[in-house]
matplotlib code that plots the C-alpha trace (Angstrom):
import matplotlib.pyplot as plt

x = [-5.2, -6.2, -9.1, -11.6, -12.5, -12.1, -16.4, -16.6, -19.0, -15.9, -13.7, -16.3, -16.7, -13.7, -13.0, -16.0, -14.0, -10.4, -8.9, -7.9, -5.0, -5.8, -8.9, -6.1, -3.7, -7.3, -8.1, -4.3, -4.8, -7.8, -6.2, -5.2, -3.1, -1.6, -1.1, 0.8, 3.0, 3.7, 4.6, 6.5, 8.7, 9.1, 10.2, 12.5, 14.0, 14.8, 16.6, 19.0, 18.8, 21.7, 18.6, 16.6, 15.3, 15.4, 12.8, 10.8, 10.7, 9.3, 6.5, 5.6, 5.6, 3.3, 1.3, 1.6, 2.8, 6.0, 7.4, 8.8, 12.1]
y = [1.8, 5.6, 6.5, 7.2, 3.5, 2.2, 2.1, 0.7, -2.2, -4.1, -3.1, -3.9, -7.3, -8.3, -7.1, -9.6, -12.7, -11.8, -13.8, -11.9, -11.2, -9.5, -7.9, -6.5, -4.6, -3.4, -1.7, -0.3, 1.1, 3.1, 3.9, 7.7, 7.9, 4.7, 6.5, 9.4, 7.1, 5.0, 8.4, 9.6, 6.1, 7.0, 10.3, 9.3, 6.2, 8.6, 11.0, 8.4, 5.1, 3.9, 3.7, 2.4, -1.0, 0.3, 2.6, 0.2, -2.2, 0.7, 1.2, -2.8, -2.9, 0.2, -1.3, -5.6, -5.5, -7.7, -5.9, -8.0, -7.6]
z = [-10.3, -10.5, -7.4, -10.1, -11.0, -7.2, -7.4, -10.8, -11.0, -13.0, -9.7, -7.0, -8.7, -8.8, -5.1, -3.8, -5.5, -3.6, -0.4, 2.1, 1.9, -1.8, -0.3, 2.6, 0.1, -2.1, 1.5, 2.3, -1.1, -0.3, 3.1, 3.2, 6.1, 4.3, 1.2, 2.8, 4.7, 1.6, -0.5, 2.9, 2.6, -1.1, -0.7, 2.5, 0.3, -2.5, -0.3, 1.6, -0.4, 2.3, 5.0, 2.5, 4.3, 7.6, 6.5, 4.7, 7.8, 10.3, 7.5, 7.2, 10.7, 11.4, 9.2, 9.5, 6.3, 4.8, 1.6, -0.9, -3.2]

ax = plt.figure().add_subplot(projection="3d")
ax.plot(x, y, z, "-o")
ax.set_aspect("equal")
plt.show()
């Protein structure tokens, strides 16, 4: 979702009825240093796809996160 509609009234009422773990990745989303990690782990992914799940585990854990296939 592009940053312009994360203060809609349609987006902040549909963030008051998520669990927490929905509510959790809505708040990574809006996370800036979160962001630029995630684009860093894109970026490093693209250049060396043999160290590709390496460098998605040292992201999830910075961040407490699991990444799914």
């Amino acid at each position: 979702m592009p940053t312009q509609y994360w203060r809609s009234a349609e987006t902040i009422e549909r963030l008051n009825h998520l669990e927490r773990p929905g509510f959790a990745v809505e708040f990574l989303r809006r996370n800036p240093s979160y962001r630029q990690d995630y684009a860093r782990m894109l970026r490093q992914i693209a250049r060396d796809q043999a160290h590709a799940e390496a460098t998605r585990t040292n992201v999830a854990h910075r961040w407490g996160l699991r990444f799914r296939p």
